[in-house]
Phi, psi and omega in degrees: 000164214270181174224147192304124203277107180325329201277341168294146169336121140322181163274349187269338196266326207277296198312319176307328165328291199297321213274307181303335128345305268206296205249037177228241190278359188305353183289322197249037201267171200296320136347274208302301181320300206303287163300038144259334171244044136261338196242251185009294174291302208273006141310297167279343190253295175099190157325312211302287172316331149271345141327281171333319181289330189131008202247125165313133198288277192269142173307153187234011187202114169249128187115101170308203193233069205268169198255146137357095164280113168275344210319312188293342180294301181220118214266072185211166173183124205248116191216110122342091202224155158275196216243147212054021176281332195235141182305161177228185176234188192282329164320304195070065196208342189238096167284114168315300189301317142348275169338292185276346171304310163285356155270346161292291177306302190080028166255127154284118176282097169272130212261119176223136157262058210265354180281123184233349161206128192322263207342295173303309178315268203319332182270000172275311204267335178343292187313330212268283191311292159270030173261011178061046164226153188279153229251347188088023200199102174312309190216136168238158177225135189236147171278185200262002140232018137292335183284326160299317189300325201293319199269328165275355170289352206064027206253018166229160177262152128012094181307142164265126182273333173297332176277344151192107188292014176256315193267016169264293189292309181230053158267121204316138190310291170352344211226348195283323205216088178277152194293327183284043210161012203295140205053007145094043193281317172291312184240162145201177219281131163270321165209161189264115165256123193271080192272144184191142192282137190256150166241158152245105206310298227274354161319304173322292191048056160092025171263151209267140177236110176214001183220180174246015150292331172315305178307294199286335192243002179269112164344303174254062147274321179342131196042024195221032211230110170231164192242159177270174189256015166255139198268323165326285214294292187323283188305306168331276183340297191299338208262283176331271203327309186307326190115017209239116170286138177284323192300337182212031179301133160252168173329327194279318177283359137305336181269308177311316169300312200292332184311303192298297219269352161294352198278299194303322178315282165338319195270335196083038197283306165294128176261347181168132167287127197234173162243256174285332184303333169317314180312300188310303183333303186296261221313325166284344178080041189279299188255162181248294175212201196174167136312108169213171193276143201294302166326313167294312190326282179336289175283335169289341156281340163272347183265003181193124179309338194270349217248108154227219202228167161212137159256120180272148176003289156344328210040190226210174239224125145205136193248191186202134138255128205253179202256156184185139154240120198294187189274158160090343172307131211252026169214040196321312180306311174321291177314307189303326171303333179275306183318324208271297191296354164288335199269317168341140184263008188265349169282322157344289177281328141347283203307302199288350200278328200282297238257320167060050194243178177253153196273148184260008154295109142316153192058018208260343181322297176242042135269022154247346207268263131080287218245325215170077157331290201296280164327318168317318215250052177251065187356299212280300151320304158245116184272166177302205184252285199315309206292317194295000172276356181256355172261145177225167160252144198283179228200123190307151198238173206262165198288348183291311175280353168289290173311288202312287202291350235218320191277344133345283200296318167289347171279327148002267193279022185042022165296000000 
């Protein structure tokens, strides 16, 4: 492997990035879009707005589409990414990791960061993919219930396993095999997102916080309590408190979390459903504690002594972004090469040292410990055995239960 690039950011140089972030553009950062258009657009629209375009609500087809493979011809890979995903050098002009794929490979990565929110992405490449054409694009990265949607429509192809064996061998147990995806025949993890309560100690003032019956039912809490407005995490949370597995909850226990959590509205328990925006709340002491994304945590704990975390007993909410390759791609092998050298643990830990999400390599531990101590031993990047036995997952929802719960949860939060 390549040796870790003196020119990459530092952690102090990445958290100062964020914190002008924080007070710039952070209200829009790739976090907050990508969950406002999981919970939000299908809040206002539902299925129903893909339906409307011509795209079917449930797949009519399994099993992608392949394309004419040039990869041996042309020593290209074309990859879609969101926007702040990827290391950068002190320029920001270079992915170190990029880089080095193609100086091993001799494939040129054209790298673009054009995805800013599933909806929108999906109404760009939509037209291509169902008229059974390509898309311009090799490699995508999607959350994990457009990617699911993606694969039942039949509109990604079929991974080759032989191509790749480093993400077959460590890709994390927590991660192998989701129901919209079982054995990762389609996909596989680019990073892992972490819901968990966050806190602000000195908000706290010595009140004890360890479940989100906490959140919901200690008195003196009352208004200083927030939940986020993507209803997987808020409701998932709730469901684990309840005793309810999120992976295999039914309606009525969907109707009983919104019941609990109308309760807490009402009483003034809640003070307001956030999306990213939650962080000033927390860091100011607005919130005493909250629902929260593992990733804000991770910079809001360096920039500040009052802010951590706890996962409760119950255990905590995980999603995924996953790497796909669409039909009509004309360069699959290539890609999947790329997908496999992500899996590598020493580019692995690169990525994670910049991006600070959590990573889904096994063995990736010390080689970022390497790069970035404080990060190696960090639970919310790489967790532990105890912590990944504490993650669940929300359960593909049927296109009936999507509109039905999402329009429930909006009325919930007054969206």
């Amino acid at each position: 492997m390549e040796q870790y690039e003196p020119d990459h950011l530092s952690p102090a140089q990445v958290a100062a990035v964020r914190r002008s972030f924080r007070n710039g553009r952070a209200a829009m950062t790739r976090r907050s879009l990508l969950r406002a258009s999981a919970g939000g657009a299908l809040a206002v629209g539902g299925l129903g707005t893909l339906s409307a375009c011509g795209i079917p609500a449930a797949g009519s087809t399994q099993g992608g589409v392949p394309a004419d493979d040039r990869s041996a011809k042309e020593k290209t890979v074309d990859f879609s990414n969101w926007t702040e995903y990827m290391d950068v050098d002190k320029s920001e002009k270079q992915h170190p990791t990029l880089d080095q794929f193609t100086k091993r490979t001799g494939i040129k990565v054209k790298y673009t960061e054009d995805i800013n929110d599933n909806n929108e992405f999906f109404g760009k490449i939509k037209p291509q993919l169902a008229a059974g054409q390509d898309t311009g694009r090799d490699l995508i990265v999607l959350t994990d219930w457009l990617a699911g949607r993606l694969i039942r429509l039949g509109w990604v192809q079929k991974l080759d396993p032989s191509l790749l064996p480093h993400a077959y061998a460590n890709l994390s147990a927590q991660f192998r095999s989701p129901d919209w995806d079982p054995g990762r025949a389609y996909s596989y993890v680019w990073q892992g997102i972490s819901t968990v309560i966050a806190y602000n100690k000195k908000a706290l003032d010595g009140i004890e916080v360890t479940s989100v019956s906490d959140l919901l039912d200690n008195p003196r809490l009352k208004g200083r309590v927030g939940f986020l407005s993507e209803m997987r995490d808020s409701i998932g949370m709730t469901l684990l408190d309840m005793g309810k597995d999120p992976a295999t909850f039914t309606a009525d226990d969907y109707d009983a979390v919104i019941a609990r959590l109308q309760k807490a509205v009402d009483k003034g328990q809640i003070r307001r459903f956030t999306g990213n925006d939650y962080t000033s709340d927390l860091t100011s002491g607005d919130f005493a504690a909250c629902i929260a994304w593992a990733g804000d945590v991770v910079q809001l704990k360096a920039d500040s002594p009052d802010i951590d975390f706890l996962i409760p007993d119950s255990g905590y909410m995980t999603s995924t972004d996953n790497l796909l390759i669409p039909n009509k791609a004309r360069h699959k092998t290539n890609a999947e090469r790329l997908i496999d050298y992500y899996y590598e643990p020493r580019p692995a830990a690169e990525l994670a040292a910049y991006i600070n999400y959590v990573c889904p390599v096994d063995g990736v531990k010390p080689e970022l410990a390497k790069i970035d101590k404080d990060a190696a031993n960090n639970p919310l990047i790489i967790p532990d055995k105890a912590m990944a036995a504490k993650s669940h997952s929300f359960r593909l929802l049927t296109p009936t239960e999507d509109t039905e719960f999402e329009e429930k949860f909006a009325k919930l939060t007054g969206a």
